[in-house]
C-alpha positions as CSV (number, residue, x, y, z in Angstrom):
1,X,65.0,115.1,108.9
2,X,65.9,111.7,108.0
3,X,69.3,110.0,108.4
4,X,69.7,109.3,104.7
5,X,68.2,113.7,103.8
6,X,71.3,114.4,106.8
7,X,73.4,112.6,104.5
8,X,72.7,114.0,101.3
9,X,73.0,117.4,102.6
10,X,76.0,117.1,104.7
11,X,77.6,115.4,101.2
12,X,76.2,118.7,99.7
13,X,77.8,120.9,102.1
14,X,81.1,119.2,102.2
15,X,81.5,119.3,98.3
16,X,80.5,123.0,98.2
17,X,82.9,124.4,101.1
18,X,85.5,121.9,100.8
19,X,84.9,120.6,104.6
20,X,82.5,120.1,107.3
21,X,82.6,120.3,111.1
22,X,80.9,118.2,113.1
23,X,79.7,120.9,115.7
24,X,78.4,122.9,112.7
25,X,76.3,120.0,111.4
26,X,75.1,119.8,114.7
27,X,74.2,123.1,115.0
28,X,72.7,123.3,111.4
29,X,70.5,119.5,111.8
30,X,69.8,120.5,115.0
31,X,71.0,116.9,116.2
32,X,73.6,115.7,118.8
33,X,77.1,115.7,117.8
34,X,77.5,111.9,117.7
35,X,74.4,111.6,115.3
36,X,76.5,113.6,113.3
37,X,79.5,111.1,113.3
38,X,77.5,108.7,112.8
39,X,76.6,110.2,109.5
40,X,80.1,111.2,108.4
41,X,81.1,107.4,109.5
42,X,78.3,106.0,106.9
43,X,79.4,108.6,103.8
44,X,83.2,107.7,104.8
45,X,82.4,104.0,104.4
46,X,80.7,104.2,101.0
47,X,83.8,106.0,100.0
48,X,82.3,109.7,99.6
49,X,84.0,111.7,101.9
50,X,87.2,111.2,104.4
51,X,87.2,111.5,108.3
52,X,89.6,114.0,109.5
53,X,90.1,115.5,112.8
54,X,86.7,117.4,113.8
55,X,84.6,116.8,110.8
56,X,85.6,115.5,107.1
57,X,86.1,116.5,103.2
58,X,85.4,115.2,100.3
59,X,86.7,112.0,99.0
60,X,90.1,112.8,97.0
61,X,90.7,116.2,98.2
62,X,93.6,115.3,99.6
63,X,95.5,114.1,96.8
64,X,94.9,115.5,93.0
65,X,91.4,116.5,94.1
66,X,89.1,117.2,90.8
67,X,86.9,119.6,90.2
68,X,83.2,119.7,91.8
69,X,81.6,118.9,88.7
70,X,83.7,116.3,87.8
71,X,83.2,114.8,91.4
72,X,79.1,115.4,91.0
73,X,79.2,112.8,87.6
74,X,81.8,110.3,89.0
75,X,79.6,109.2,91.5
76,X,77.1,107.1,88.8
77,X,79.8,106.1,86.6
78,X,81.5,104.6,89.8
79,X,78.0,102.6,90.4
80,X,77.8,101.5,86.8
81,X,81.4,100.2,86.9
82,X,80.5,98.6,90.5
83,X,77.5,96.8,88.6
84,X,79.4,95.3,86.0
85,X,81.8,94.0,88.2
86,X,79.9,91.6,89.9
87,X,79.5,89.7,86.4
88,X,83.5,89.2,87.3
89,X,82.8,87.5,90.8
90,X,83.7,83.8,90.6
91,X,81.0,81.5,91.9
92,X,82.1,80.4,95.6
93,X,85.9,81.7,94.5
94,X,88.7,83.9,95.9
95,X,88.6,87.7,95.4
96,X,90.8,90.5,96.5
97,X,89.2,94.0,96.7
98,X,92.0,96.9,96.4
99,X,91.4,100.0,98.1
100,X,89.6,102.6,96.4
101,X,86.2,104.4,96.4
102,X,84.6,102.3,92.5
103,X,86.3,99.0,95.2
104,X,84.4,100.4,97.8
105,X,80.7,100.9,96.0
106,X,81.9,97.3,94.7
107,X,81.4,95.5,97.9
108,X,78.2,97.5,98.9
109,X,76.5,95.7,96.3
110,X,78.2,92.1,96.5
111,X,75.3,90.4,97.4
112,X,74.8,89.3,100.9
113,X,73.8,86.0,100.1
114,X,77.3,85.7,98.3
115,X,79.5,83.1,99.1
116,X,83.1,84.1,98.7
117,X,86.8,84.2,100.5
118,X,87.4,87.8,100.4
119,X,90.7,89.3,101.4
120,X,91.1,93.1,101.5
121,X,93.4,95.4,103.1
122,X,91.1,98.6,103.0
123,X,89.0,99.3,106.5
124,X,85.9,100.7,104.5
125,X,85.6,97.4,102.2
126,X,85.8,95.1,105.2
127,X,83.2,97.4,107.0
128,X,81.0,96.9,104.1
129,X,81.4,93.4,104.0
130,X,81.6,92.5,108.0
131,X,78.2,91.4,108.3
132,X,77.7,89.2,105.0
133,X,77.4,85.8,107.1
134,X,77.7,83.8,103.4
135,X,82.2,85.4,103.2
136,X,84.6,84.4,104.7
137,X,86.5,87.9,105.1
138,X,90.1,88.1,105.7
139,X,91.5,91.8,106.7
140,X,95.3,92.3,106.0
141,X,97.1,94.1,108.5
142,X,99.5,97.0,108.7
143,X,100.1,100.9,108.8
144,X,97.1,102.4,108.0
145,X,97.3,105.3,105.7
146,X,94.8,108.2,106.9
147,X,94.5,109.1,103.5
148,X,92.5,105.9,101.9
149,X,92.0,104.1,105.3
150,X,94.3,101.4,103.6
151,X,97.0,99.1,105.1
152,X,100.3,99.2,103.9
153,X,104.3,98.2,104.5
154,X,105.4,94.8,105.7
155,X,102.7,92.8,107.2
156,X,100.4,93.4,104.3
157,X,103.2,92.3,101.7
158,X,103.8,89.8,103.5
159,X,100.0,88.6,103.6
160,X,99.5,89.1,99.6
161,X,103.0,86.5,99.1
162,X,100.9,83.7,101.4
163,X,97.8,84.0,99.0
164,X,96.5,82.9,95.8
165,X,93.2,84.5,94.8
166,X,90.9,83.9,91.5
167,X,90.3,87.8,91.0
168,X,91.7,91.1,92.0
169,X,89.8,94.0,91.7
170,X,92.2,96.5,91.1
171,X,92.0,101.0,91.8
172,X,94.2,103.3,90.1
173,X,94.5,107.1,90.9
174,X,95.5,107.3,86.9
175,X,96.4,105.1,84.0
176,X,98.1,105.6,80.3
177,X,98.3,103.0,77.8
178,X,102.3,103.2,77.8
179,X,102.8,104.7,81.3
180,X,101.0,102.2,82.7
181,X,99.2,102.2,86.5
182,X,100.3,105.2,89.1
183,X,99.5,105.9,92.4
184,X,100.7,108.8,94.2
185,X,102.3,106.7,97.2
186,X,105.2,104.5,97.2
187,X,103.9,102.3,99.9
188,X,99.9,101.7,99.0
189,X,102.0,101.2,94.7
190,X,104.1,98.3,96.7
191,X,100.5,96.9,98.2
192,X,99.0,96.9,94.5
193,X,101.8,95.2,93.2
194,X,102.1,92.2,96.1
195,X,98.1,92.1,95.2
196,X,98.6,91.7,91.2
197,X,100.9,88.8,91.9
198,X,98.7,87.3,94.3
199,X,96.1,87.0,91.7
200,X,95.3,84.4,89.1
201,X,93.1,87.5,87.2
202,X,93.4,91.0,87.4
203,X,90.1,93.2,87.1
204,X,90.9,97.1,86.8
205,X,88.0,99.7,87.9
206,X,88.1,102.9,87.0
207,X,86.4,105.7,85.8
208,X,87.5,107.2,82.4
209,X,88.6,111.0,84.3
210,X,91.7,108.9,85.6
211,X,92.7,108.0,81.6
212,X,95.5,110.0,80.7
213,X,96.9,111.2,84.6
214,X,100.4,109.4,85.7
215,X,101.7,109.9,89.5
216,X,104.8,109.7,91.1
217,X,104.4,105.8,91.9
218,X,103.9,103.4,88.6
219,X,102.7,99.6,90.5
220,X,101.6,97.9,87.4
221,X,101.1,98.0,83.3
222,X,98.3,96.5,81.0
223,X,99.8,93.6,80.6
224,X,99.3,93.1,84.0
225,X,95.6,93.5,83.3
226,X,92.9,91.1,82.2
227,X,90.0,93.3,81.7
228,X,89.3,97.3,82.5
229,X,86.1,98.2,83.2
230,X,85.2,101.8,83.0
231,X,82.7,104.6,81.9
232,X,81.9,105.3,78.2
233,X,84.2,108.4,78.9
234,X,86.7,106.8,78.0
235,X,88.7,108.3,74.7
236,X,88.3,106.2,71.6
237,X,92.8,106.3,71.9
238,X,92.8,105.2,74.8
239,X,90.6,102.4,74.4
240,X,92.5,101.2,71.2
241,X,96.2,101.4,73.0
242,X,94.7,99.8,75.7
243,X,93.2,96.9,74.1
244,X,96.7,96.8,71.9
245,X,98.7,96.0,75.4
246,X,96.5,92.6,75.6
247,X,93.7,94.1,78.3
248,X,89.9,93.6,77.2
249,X,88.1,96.7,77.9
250,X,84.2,97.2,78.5
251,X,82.7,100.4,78.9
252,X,79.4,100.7,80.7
């Protein structure tokens, strides 16, 4: 079995049961333990599941997790926002990519002849982006959440006050028209925020399953927003208020 068949499979597996273990895997593939990691690494960098001690879960399990079938269809609505973004990329510009798994399938298609200053404080966007000789990649430092591999508290506010960027492409765990941006954590909200103000334009990616859902910590509101990008999904209401708030909105 290929690496990319492992892959598939284990992504199966882990969506079915909810986790996978990587002696398991092993056991099942018939393949050395560290293959296995080395497959769980690859799926956690293109944002589809999470390392955690021993094996890994499913991306967003740990926080709000949705159902199967609603993770099965956000995978392609995730690439086709991904697409669309790179129509936002300015030409030998600044960009700062948020952390987020639409963020993360963002900068596996930025392509590598691509010349760009890119600043992000998320592990699996600069992993994704380490070896594109044409950008000049700048990693933010700081505590790194477990949850979303992203860095967070002083050092990375205090990097997004030093910069000004062209574009920020932004992640939300859920947005309202009136409620505005939310994030379950207080510390990765305070990142998003230094990031908006660090940014000339604000792009926001996110599929249309996060409309409507508000967490404990707001970071942002539309006004904040240049331009949403999200799936056709997307409630005709929502759309409308959204727009209303000053934000363009395209639906792919």
């Amino acid at each position: 079995m290929y690496a990319p068949e492992r892959q598939q499979e284990t992504l199966r597996l882990a969506r079915e049961a909810g986790r996978v273990d990587v002696l398991s895997l092993a056991d099942r593939f018939q393949v050395t333990a560290e293959t296995v990691r080395r497959d769980l690494t690859a799926l956690d960098r293109a944002g589809l599941v999470r390392r955690v001690h021993g094996g890994a879960i499913p991306a967003g399990r740990l926080d709000f997790e949705p159902d199967p079938s609603a993770r099965l269809t956000a995978a392609d609505e995730k690439d086709r926002i991904a697409a669309a973004a790179l129509a936002e990329l300015p030409g030998g510009g600044s960009v700062v990519l948020d952390a987020g798994s639409t963020i993360a399938r963002l900068a596996a298609v930025i392509p590598v002849e691509a010349a760009l200053t890119v600043v992000t404080h998320a592990l699996p966007v600069a992993a994704r982006l380490a070896d594109h000789t044409g950008i000049d990649l700048h990693l933010v430092g700081g505590r790194v959440r477990h949850r979303t591999r992203a860095a967070v508290d002083a050092w990375a506010l205090r990097a997004y006050a030093e910069i000004r960027a062209d574009v920020l492409f932004l992640a939300t765990n859920g947005f309202t028209a009136g409620g505005g941006l939310t994030t379950p954590d207080l510390a990765e909200a305070a990142v998003k925020r230094a990031a908006i103000a660090a940014a000339r334009r604000v792009v926001l990616l996110a599929d249309s399953a996060k409309a409507g859902q508000e967490h404990f910590a707001r970071f942002g509101s539309f006004e904040d927003i240049d331009l949403l990008i999200t799936d056709t999904g997307l409630a005709p209401a929502h759309k409308v208020a959204i727009e209303a708030a000053g934000t363009e909105v395209v639906l792919v």
